[in-house]
N, C-alpha and C positions, 0 to 999 in steps of 0.2 A: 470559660473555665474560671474558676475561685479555689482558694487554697485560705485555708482559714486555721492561725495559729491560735491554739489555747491560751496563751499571753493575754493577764488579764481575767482570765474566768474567775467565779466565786463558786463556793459550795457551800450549800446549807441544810440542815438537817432540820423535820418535824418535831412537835413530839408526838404524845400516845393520841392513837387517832378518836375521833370521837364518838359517842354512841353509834351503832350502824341504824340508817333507817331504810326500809323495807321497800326494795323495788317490786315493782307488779309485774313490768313486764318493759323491754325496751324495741322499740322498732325497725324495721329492717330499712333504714333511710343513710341518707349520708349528710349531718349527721345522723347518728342514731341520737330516738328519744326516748329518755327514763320517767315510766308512770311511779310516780315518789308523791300518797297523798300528804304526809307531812313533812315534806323534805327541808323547808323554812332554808333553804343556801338563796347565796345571791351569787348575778355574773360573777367571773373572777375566783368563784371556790375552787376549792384541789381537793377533788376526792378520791377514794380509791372503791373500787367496784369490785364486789362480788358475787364470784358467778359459775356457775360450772361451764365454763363455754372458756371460749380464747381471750375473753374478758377479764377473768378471774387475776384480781390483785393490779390490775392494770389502772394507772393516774390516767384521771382525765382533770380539763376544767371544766366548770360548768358554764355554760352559756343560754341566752333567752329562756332562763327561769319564768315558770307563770305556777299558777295554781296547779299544782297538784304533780308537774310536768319539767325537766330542764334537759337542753342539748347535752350529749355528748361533745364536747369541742372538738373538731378534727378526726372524728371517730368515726368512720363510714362501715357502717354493718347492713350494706343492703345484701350480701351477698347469702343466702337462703343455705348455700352450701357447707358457709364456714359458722355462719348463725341462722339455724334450722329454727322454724318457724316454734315463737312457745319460748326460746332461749332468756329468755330477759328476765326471768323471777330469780331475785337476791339483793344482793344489800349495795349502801356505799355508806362510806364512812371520810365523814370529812378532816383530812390535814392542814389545814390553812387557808388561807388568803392570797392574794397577791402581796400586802404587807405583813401579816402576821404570820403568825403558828411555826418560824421557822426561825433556827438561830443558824448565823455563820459562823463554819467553818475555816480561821482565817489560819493564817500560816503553813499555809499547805506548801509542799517543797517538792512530792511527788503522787503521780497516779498512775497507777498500774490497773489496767481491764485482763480479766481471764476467763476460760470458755469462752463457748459459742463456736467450736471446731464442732463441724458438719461428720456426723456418724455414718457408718454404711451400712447395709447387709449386703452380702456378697457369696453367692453358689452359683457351681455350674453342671450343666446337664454330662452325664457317661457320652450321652452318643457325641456329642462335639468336642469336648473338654474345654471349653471356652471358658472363662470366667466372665461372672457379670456381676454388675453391683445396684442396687439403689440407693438414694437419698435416704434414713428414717432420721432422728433426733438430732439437735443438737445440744453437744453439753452445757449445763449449766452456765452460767454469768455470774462474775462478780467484777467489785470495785473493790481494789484498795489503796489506801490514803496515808501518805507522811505528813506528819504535822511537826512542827518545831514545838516541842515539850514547854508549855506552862499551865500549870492546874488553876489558876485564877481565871481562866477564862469561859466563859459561859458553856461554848460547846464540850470541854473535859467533864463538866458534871451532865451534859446532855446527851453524848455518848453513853457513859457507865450507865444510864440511866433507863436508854435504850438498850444496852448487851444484858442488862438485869433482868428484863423485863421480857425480855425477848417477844414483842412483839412487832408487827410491820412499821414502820416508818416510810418517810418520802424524803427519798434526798431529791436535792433538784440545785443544776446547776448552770450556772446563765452567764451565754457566753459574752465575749465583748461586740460580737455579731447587735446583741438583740437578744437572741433565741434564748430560750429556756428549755432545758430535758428535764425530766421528770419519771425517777425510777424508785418503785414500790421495794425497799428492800427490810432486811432481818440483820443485825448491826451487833458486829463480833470487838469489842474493844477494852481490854486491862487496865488502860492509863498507865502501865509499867512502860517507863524509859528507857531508852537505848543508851547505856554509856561508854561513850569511847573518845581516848584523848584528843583533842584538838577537831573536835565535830559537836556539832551544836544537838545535844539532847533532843531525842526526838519519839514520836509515840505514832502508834500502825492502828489505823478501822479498818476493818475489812466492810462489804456491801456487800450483801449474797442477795441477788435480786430471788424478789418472792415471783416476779413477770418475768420473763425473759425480752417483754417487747417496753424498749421507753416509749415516750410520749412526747415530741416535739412540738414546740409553739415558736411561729418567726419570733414573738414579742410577748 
């Protein structure tokens, strides 16, 4: 057993991702592999994948880049049923590095996660009157974030910058573990402050994940 307090974590935000380049086609292996003939990433990249499959908008990193060709990290799509043979034509577009492309998020005071409550459908037959239900969707996901209010700091113009723009971003947040998450999201924020007497001014990002699945690395 482990029990693992947030105490300690960072967050940090992307900015606009960078041109998309053109996948061919990715393989049903574990990991999966992205035919990218100009892809020019190295180990260590954060890309985001696009795809009409379970893939779509999902961070990976890249790993054993060669010619034409790079791992999905962690990403096992052998399975033919959830990635039907042919699924791999789309794009990625890279967010950073493992050093760069990312500014912190510092004075974070709160985090709040929402969705991801399991939906049902639920009828029942005349002749028994039983009810019965299945599993279908789950609701959306989001993150959101308190920050102690100062505009001088990097991420307040990297925020607005993103809510303007409204394109995808990658947050990713790395815990005191090691690990790193890594969530493809669309970033809601005003830089309008909260005021109220004897509490320290403070300013709310919402995270509306464009994936509903993060992306875990031990490191």
């Amino acid at each position: 057993m482990s029990a693992i307090f947030p105490n300690g974590s960072t967050f940090a935000i992307s900015g606009s991702l960078e041109a998309a380049k053109v996948v061919s086609s990715i393989s049903n292996a574990n990991p999966g592999v992205a035919s990218a003939t100009t892809h020019d990433y190295t180990n260590g990249d954060i890309v985001v994948i696009g795809n009409p499959s379970r893939l779509d908008q999902r961070v990976v990193r890249v790993a054993n880049q060669a010619t034409g060709t790079f791992e999905l990290e962690g990403i096992d799509t052998t399975s033919t049923t959830l990635y039907q043979a042919g699924f791999g034509v789309g794009t990625a577009q890279k967010a950073g590095s493992a050093s760069t492309g990312f500014t912190s998020l510092s004075q974070t005071v709160d985090v709040a996660p929402s969705g991801g409550e399991q939906q049902f459908n639920q009828w029942a037959y005349i002749e028994d009157g039983r009810q019965r239900q299945r599993p279908t969707f789950k609701n959306a996901r989001a993150l959101t974030l308190q920050m102690h209010y100062d505009p001088t700091l990097a991420w307040h113009a990297a925020l607005l910058d993103a809510d303007q723009k409204g394109d995808v971003r990658v947050l990713r947040v790395s815990l005191p573990t090691g690990a790193k998450l890594f969530y493809a999201v669309y970033v809601g924020f005003d830089g309008q402050p909260g005021i109220q007497i004897n509490e320290n001014m403070a300013v709310t990002a919402s995270f509306a994940l464009a994936c509903p699945d993060l992306t875990r690395y031990a490191s």
